[in-house]
N, C-alpha and C positions, 0 to 999 in steps of 0.2 A: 514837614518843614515848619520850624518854629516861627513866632513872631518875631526874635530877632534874626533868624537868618533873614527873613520878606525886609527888614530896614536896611541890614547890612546891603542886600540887593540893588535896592532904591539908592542907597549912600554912593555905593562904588557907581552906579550907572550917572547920578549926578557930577562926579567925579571925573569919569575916565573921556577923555574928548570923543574918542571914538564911539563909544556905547550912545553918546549923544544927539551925533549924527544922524545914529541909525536912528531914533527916535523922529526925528529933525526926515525922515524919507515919507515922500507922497505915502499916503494910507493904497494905492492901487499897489505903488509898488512894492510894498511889505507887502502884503497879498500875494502876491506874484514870487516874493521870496519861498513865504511862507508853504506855497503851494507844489512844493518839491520836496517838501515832507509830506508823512503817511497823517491822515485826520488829525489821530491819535498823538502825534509827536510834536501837532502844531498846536494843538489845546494846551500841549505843556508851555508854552510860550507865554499864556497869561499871567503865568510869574513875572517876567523879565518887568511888565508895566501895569498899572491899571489901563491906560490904552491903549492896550495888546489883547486885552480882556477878549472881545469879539471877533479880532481877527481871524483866528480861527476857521470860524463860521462860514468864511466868505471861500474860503480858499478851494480849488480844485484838485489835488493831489488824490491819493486811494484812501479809502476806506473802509478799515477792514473788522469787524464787530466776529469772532471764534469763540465759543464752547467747546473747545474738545474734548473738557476731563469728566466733565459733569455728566455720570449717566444714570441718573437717576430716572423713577417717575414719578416725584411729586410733583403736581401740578402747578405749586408756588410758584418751584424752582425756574419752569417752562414760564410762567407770568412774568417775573420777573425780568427774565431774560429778553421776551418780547416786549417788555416795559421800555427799558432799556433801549432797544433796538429802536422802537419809536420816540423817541424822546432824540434820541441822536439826529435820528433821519428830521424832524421836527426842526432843531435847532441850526439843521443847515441851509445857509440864504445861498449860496454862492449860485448863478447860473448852471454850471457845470461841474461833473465829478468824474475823473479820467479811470479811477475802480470804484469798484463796490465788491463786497466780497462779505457775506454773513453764511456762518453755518453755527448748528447745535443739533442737539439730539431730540428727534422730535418724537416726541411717546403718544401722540393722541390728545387731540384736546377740539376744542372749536374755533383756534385761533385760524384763520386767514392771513393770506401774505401777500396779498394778489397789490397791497397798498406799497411793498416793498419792490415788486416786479414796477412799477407804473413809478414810482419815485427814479429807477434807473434808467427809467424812458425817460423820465424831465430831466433827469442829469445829464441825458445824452452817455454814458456811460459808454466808455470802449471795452472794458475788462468787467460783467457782469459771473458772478459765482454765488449760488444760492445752494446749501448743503442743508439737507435735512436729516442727517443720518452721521455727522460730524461727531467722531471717537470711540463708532462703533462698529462690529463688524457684524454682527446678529440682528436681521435685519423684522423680523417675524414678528408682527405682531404691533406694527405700526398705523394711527390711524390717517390716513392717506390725505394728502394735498395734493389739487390738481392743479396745473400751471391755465391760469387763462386762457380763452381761447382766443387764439388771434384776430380775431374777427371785432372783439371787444378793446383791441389794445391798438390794430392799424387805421390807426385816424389820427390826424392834424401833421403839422410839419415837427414839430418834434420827436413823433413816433418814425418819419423821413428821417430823418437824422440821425435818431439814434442806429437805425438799421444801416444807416452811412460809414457810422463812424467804430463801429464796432468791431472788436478782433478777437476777444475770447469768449467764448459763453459754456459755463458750467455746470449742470441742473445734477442733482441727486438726491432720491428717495421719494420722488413725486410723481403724478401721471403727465405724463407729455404727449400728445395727438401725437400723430404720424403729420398731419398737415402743417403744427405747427414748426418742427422741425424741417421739415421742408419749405415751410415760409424764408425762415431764416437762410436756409443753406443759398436759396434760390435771391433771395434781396438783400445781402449782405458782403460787400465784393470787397472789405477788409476785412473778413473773416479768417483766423488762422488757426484756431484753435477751437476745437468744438466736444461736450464731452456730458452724453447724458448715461445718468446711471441708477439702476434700480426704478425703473420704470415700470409699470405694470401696462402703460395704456399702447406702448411701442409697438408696432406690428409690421409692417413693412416700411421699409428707407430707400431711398433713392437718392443718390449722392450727385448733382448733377454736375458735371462740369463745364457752368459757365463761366463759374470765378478762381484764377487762376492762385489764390492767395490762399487755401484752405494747405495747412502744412504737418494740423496732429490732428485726427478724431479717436474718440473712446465711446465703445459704446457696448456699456458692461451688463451684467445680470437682467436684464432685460428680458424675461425667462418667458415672453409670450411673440419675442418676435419670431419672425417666418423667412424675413428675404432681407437679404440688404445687397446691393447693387453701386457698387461705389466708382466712379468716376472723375476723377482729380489728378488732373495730371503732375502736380507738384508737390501729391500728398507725401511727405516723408516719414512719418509715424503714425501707428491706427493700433488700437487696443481693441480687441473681440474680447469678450468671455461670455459664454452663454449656449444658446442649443447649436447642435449640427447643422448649419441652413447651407444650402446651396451655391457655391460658387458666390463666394461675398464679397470677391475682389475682381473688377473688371479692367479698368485702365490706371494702373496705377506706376507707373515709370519711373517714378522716382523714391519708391517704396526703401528704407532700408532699418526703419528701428519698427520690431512685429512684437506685439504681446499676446498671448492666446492661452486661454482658460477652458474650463470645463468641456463639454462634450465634443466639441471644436476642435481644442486642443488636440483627444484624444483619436478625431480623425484626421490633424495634421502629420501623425507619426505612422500612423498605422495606414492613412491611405494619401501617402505622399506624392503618389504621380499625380493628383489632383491639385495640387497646390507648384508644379515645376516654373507657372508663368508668372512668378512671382520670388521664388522663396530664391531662386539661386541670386538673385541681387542683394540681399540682408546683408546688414552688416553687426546688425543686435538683436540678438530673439531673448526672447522671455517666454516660459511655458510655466503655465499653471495649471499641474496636472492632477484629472479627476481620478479618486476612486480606482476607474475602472480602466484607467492606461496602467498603474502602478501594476493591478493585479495582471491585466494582460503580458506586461514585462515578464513578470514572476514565472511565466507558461510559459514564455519564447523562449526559445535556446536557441534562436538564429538570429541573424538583420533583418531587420524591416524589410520585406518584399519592395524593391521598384521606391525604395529612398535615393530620391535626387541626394546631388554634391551640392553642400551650400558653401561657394565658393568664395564666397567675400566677406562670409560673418566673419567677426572679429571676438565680438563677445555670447555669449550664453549665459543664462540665467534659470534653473528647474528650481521651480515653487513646489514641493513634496510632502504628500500627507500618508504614510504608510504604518504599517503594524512592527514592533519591533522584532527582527529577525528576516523580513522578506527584504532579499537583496536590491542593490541597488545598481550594480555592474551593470545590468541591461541599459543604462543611460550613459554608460559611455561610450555607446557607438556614433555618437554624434560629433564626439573627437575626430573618430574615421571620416568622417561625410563632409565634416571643415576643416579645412587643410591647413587654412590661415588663422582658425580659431588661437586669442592668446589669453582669454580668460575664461575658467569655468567658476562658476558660481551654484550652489546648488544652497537651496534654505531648506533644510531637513525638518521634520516632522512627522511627533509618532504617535499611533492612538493608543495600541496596546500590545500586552507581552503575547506570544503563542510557542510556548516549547515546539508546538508540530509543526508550527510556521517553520521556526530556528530548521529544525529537519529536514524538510521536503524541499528546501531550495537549493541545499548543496549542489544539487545535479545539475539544476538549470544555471546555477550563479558558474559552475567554474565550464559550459561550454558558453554560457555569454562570455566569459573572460579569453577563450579561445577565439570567439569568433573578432575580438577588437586588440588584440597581440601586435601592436606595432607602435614605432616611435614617431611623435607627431616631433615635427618640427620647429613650431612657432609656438608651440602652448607655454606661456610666462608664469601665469599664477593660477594657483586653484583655492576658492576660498568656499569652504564648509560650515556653514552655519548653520547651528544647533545640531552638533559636532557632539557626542555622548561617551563616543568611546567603544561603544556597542559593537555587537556583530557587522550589523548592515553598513553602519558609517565608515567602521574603522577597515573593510573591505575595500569600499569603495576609495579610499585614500590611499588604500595601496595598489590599488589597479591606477590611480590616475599618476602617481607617483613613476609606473613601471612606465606607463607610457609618454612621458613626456621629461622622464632621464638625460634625453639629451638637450633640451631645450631648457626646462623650468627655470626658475628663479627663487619661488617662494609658495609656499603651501601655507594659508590661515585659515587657523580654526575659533571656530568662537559658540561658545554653549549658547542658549537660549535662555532666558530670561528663568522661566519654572524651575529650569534642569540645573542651572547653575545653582541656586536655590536647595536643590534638593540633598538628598544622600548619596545620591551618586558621582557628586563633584570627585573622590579616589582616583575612581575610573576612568573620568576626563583627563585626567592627570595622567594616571598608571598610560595608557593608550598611548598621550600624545607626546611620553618620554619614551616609551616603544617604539614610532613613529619616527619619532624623532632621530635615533639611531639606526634606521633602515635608508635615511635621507640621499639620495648621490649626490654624487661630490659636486657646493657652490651653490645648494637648495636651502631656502632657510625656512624654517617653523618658527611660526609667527601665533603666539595667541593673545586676542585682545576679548575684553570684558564682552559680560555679556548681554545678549540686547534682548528685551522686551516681547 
């Protein structure tokens, strides 16, 4: 902004009665306005006056400091960034801060952050999110931060307080004790939302249920825990990804949005009567399937042994990483198993071609296709992302197509970000006007760009 827009600014504010006013209001209560903006949107207000300039500073609102594009590893770039971050956190006076919320990509360095954790304790902070791993999904090769231990962090009444006042807390790519995470679950009775991820130091959990306010946990890649033992009666959402551990869900009653990844995953489908005191209340599942469900699929030619009915799901979601040509049929028996299911969602992904793949699954894909031959009732939409045109997808679209004939509404497809990109765009096309013409009557083909 130029110097004369900054006069014209000053001109019309001397000007207008109203802009006056507000100038003309106690300095607590601009604060107090101001503090229903995010930091960020309140520093832009220094324009409006020179004393507005500090405002700012004082206010309570969120605070939110994100890197997500930058994945670099030069060193600068990480200085910089934590430059930044304390410089912010520095020039804020106010008592309290209702968020806090920094992530970036953290590649190894000497920096500490334990000054960043201890600043959300003086703020009292209700919504604490610390992301070290912020625009990435390759996680290898990072050099590690460890979260304080709470032994160094519970003392005075501010550190009371903060565990008072608290309702989200976010940790990812750092070591977190088992004790510390239990400190919290155990002294924090507005907690609602809890979610640690890529943890190396994680090893057993225990969810207790004293506090009835705990409503979503996540607690991903964690690839050294052994046990989690969950107890919450009012939990309504949990995320697993990670090893096969034992019976991870004990009192949970009001369970109905489930996400489940790797090896876990892989015994949610395949050893289902283990999971019956839970799964038939869903009403959202999410499956992030490893490797090694894909390939077990590709072998079955029957249903899952002793799969519960999950009678209440509404939505489905399959996360999918497969070779191009190994079918994909074998996941629509989940169709069968939810009666009420009204959207399938499936994100496709492929690693590589195999002519002998393409071959050897005809047999197994068309007795999967036998074994799930029926018209579901309620299924509204099926939407296919990173949708190719291929063998595997363009199967799968007609098996979901055959089975929910009487019910559907709309089938979308949408390439994947690379694919769309690629040479193979034709055959997205050629397919989904193929597709398109098989549709029964009052189905619409829906294709929208593609995503990343």
């Amino acid at each position: 902004m130029g110097d004369g827009q900054h006069s014209t600014s000053r001109v019309r504010l001397q000007h207008d009665p109203m802009e006056c006013k507000i100038e003309k209001l106690p300095w607590e209560l601009l604060v107090a306005i101001l503090s229903y903006l995010s930091v960020k949107e309140a520093a832009k207000t220094c324009l409006v006056s020179r004393n507005w300039r500090y405002l700012w500073q004082y206010t309570s609102g969120h605070l939110e400091i994100y890197d997500r594009d930058r994945r670099t590893t030069d060193p600068d770039v990480h200085y910089k960034f934590v430059k930044l971050v304390n410089q912010v956190l520095k020039l804020h006076q106010g008592s309290t801060l209702d968020q806090l919320r920094i992530g970036f990509c953290f590649r190894g360095s000497n920096f500490t952050f334990d000054h960043w954790v201890k600043f959300a304790i003086q703020k009292e902070v209700k919504v604490f999110e610390l992301d070290l791993a912020a625009g990435r999904q390759i996680f290898d090769g990072f050099r590690y931060y460890y979260f304080p231990d709470i032994n160094t962090l519970s003392s005075g009444d501010k550190f009371y307080r903060f565990c008072s006042n608290l309702k989200s807390l976010r940790l990812v790519n750092m070591g977190v004790k088992d004790e510390t995470i239990r400190y919290f679950l155990s002294n924090c009775p507005c907690l609602e939302q809890v979610c640690i991820s890529f943890s190396k130091c994680l090893q057993s959990l225990r969810v207790p249920g004293l506090f009835p306010s705990l409503k979503s946990m996540e607690i991903s890649w964690c690839n050294n825990v052994k046990g989690i033992e969950v107890n919450a009666s009012n939990l309504e959402s949990f995320t697993y990804i990670g090893p096969n551990i034992l019976v991870p869900f004990q009192n949970v009653p009001q369970l109905s949005e489930l996400t489940l990844g790797d090896s876990y995953c892989y015994n949610f489908i395949f050893k289902a009567d283990e999971h019956t005191s839970y799964s038939s209340k869903l009403r959202k599942l999410k499956l992030i399937l490893p490797p090694l469900a894909v390939w077990k699929s590709t072998i079955t030619s029957t249903y899952p042994d002793n799969f519960p009915r999950l009678d209440n799901l509404r939505k489905l979601e399959l996360d999918i990483k497969l070779r191009a040509g190994e079918s994909l049929v074998f996941f629509t028996f989940f169709t069968k198993a939810c009666p009420l299911l009204s959207r399938f969602t499936a994100r496709i992904g492929y690693t590589f071609v195999s002519n002998e793949t393409i071959a050897t699954q005809c047999h197994h894909e068309s007795s999967a296709r036998l074994c799930t031959r029926f018209v579901h009732k309620h299924l509204k939409e099926v939407k296919l992302i990173g949708f190719t045109g291929g063998r595997s997808d363009y199967k799968l679209a007609l098996h979901l197509l055959e089975i929910g004939r009487c019910s559907l509404n709309k089938i979308i497809l949408q390439p994947t970000f690379y694919y769309y990109k690629g040479k193979s765009l034709a055959l997205f096309h050629k397919q989904s006007k193929r597709l398109e013409r098989k549709l029964p009557p009052g189905v619409k083909l829906i294709l929208i760009p593609s995503s990343s």
